[in-house]
DSSP file (Angstrom, degrees, kcal/mol; ACC not computed):
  #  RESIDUE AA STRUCTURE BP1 BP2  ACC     N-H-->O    O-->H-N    N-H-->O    O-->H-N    TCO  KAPPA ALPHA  PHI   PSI    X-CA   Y-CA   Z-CA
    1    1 A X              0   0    0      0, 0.0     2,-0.1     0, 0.0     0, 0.0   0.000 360.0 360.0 360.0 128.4  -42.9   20.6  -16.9
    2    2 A X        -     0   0    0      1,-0.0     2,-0.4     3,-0.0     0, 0.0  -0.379 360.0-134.5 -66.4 154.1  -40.4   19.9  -14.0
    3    3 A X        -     0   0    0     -2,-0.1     2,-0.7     1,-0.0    -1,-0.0  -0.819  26.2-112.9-105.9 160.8  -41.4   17.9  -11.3
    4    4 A X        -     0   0    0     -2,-0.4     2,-0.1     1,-0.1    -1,-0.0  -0.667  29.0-126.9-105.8 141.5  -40.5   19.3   -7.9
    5    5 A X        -     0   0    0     -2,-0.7     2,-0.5     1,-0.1    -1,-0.1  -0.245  17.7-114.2 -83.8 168.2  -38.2   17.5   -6.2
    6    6 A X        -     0   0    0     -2,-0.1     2,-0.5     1,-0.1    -1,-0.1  -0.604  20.2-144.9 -93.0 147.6  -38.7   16.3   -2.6
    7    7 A X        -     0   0    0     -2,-0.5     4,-0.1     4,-0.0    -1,-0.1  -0.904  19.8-129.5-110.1  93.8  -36.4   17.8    0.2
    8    8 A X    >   -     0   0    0     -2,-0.5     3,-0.7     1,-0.2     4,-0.4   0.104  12.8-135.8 -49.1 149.6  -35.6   15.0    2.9
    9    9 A X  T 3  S+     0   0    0      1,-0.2     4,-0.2     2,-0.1    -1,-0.2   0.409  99.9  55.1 -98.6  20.5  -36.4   16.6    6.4
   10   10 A X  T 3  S+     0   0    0      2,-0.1     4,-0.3     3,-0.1    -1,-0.2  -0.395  83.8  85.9-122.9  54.0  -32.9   15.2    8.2
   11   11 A X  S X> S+     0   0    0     -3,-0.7     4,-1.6     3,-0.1     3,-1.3   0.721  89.0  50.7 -93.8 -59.7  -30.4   16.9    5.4
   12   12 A X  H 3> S+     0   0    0     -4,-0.4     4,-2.8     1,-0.3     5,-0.3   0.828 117.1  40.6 -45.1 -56.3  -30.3   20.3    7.4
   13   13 A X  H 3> S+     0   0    0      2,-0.2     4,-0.9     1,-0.2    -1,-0.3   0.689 120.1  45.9 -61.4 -29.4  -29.4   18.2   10.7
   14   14 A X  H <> S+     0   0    0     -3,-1.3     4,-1.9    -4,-0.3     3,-0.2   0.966 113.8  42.9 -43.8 -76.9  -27.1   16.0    8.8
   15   15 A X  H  X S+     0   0    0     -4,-1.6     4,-0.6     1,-0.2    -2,-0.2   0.796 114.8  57.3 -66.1 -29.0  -25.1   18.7    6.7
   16   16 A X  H  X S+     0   0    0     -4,-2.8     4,-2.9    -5,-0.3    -1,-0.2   0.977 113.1  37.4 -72.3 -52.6  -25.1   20.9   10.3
   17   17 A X  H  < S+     0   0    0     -4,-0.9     4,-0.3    -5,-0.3    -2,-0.2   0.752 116.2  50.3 -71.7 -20.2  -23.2   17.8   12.3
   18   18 A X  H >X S+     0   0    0     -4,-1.9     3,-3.4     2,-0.2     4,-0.9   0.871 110.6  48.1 -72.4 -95.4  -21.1   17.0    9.4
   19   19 A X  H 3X S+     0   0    0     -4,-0.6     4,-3.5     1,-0.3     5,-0.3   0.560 119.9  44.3  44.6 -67.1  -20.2   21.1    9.2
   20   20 A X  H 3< S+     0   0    0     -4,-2.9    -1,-0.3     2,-0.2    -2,-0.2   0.681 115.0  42.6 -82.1  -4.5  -19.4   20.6   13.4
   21   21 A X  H <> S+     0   0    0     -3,-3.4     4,-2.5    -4,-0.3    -2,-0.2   0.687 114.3  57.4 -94.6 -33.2  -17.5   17.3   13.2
   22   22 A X  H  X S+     0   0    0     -4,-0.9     4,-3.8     1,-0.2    -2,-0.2   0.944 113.6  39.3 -61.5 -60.3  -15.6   19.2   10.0
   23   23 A X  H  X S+     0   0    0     -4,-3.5     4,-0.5     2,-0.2    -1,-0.2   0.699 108.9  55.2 -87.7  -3.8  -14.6   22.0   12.2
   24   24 A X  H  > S+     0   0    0     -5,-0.3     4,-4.6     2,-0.2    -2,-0.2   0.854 114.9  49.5 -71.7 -42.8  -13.7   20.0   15.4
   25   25 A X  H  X S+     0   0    0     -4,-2.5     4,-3.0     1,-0.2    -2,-0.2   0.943 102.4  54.2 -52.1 -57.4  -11.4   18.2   12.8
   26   26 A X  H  < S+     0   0    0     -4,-3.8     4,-0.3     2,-0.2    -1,-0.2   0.548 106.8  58.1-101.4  28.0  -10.1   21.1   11.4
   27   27 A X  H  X S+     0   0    0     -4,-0.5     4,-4.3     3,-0.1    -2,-0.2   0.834 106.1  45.5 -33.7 -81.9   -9.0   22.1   15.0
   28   28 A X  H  X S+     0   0    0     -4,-4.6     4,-0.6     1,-0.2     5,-0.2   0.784 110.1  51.5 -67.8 -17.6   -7.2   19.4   15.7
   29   29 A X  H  X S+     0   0    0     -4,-3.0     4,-3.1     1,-0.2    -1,-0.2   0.974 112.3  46.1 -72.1 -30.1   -5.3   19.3   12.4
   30   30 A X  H  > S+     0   0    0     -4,-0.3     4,-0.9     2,-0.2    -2,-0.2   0.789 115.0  53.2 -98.2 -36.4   -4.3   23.1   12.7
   31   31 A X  H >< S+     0   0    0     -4,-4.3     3,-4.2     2,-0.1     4,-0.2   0.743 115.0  45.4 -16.2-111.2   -3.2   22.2   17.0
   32   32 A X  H >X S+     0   0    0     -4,-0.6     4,-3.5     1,-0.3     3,-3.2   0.410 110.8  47.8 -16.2 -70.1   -1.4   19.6   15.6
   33   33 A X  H 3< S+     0   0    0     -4,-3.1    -1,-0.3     1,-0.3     9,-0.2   0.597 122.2  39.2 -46.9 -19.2    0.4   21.5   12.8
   34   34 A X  T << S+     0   0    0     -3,-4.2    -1,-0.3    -4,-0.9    -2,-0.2   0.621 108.3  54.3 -96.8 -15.8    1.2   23.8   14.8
   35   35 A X  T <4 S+     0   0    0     -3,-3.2     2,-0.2    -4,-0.2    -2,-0.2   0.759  90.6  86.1 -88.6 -44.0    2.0   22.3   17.7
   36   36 A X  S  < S-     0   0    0     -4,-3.5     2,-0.9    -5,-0.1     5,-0.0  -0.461  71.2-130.0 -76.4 143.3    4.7   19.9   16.4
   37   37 A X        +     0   0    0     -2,-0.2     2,-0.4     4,-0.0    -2,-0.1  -0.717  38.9 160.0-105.6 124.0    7.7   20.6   16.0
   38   38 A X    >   -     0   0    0     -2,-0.9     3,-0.6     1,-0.1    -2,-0.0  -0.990  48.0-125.6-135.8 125.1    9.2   19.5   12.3
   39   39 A X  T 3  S+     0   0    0     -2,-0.4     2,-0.1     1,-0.3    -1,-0.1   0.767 105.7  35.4 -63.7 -15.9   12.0   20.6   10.5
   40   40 A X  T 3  S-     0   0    0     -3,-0.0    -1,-0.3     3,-0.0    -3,-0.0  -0.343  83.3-150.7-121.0  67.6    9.7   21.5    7.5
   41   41 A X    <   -     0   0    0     -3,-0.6    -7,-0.1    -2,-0.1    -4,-0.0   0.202  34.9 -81.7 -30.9 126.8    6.4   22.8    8.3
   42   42 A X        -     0   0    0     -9,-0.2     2,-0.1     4,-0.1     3,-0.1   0.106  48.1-116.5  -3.1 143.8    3.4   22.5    6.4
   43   43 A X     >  -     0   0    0      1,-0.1     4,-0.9    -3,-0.0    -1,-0.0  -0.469  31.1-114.2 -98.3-167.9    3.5   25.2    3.5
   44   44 A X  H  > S+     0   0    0      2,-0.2     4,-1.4    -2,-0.1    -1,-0.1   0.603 111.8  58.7-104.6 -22.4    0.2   27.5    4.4
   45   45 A X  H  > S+     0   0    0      2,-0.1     4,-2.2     1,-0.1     5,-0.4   0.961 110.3  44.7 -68.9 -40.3   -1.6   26.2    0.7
   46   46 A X  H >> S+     0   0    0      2,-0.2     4,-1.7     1,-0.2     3,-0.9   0.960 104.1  51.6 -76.0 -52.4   -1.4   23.1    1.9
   47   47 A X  H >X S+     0   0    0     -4,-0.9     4,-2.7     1,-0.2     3,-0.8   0.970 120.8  45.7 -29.0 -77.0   -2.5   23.6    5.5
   48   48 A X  H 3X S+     0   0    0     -4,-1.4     4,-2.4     1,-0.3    -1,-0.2   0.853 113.3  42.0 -43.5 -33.8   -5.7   25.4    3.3
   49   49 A X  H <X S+     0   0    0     -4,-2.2     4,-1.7    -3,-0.9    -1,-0.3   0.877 114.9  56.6 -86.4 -32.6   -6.5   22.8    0.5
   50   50 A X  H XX S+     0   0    0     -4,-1.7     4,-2.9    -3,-0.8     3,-1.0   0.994 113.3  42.5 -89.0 -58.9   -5.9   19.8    3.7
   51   51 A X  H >X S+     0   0    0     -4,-2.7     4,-3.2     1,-0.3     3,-0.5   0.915 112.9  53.8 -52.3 -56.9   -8.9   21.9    5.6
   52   52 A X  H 3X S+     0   0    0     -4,-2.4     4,-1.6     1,-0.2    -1,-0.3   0.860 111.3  42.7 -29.1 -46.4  -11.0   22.1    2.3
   53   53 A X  H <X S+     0   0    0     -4,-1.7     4,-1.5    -3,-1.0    -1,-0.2   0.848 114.1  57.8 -93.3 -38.1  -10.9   18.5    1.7
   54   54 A X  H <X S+     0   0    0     -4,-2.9     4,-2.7    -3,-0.5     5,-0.2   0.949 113.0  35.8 -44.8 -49.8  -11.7   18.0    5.7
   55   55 A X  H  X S+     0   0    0     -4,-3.2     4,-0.6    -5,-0.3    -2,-0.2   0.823 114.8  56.7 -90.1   4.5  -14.6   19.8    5.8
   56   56 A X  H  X S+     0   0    0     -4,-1.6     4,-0.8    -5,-0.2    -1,-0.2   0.748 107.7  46.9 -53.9 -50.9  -15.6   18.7    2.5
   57   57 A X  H  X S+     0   0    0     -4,-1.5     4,-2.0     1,-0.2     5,-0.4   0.660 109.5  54.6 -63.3 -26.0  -15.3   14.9    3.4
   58   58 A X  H  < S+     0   0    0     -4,-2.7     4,-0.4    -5,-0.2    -2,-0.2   0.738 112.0  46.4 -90.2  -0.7  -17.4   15.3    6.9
   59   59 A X  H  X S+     0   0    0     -4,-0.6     4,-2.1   -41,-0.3    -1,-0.2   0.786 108.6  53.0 -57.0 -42.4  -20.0   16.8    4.9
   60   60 A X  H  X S+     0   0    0     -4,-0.8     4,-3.0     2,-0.2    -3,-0.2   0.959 118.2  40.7 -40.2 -74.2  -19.8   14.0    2.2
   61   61 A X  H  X S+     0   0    0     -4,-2.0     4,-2.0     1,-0.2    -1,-0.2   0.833 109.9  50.3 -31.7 -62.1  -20.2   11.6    5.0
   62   62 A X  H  > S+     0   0    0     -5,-0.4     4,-2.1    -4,-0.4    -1,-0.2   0.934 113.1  47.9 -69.9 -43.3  -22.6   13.1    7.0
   63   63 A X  H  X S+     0   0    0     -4,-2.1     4,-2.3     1,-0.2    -2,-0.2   0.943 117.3  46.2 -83.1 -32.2  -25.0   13.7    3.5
   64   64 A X  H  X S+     0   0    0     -4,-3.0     4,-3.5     2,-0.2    -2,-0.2   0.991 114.5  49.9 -53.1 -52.6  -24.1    9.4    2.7
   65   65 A X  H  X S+     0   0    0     -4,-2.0     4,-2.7     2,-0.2     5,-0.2   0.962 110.5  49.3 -31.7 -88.7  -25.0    8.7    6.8
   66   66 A X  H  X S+     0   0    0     -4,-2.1     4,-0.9     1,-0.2    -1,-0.2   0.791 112.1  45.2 -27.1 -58.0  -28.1   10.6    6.1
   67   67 A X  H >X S+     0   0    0     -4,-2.3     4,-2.6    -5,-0.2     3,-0.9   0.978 110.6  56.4 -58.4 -56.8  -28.7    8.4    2.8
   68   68 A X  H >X S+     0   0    0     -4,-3.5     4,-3.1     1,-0.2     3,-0.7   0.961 110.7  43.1  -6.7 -92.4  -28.0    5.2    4.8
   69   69 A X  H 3< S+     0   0    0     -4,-2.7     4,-0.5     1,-0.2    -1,-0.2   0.363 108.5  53.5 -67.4   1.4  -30.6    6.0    7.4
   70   70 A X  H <X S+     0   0    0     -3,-0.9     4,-1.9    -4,-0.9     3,-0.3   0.830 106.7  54.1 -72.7 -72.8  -33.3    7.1    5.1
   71   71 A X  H <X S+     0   0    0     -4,-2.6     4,-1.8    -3,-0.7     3,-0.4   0.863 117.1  43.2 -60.0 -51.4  -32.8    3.6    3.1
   72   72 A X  H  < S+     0   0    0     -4,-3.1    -1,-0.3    -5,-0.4    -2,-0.2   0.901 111.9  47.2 -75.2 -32.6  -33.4    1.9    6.9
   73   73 A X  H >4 S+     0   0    0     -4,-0.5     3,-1.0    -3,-0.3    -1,-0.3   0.794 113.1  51.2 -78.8 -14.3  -36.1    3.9    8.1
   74   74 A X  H 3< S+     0   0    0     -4,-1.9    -1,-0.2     1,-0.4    -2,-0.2   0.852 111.3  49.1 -81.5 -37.4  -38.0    3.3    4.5
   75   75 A X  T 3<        0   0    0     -4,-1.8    -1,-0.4     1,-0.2    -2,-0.2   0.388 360.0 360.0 -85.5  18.9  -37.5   -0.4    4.8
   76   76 A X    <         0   0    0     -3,-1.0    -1,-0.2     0, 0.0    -2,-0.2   0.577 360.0 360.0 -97.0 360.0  -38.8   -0.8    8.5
């Protein structure tokens, strides 16, 4: 028999502000990229794989954060 696992009740509100910090980020990268003027632009795979890997890390983060504060509230 599996046991069911427990589902913390700050992941949704974690993985949702990592998700809005992710796309505020990948705002500003795609301003920028656009914005600046360079004698070689960005190709457009790279522009995609650099937003994948943005919102990927502010999720990451946000779900470590989450672990963090878990670990603090458990010991107080």
């Amino acid at each position: 028999m599996q046991q069911e696992k427990k589902v913390s009740k700050l992941r949704r509100p974690f993985v949702i502000g990592g998700a809005a910090i992710g796309v505020i980020l990948c705002g500003w990268y795609l301003f920028n990229n656009f914005g600046r003027v360079t004698t070689v632009p960005d190709p457009i795979w790279t522009r995609f794989v650099n937003l994948a890997v943005i919102m990927f890390l502010c999720i990451y983060l946000a779900n470590l954060l989450r672990v963090a504060v878990e670990l603090f509230l458990r010991r107080r």
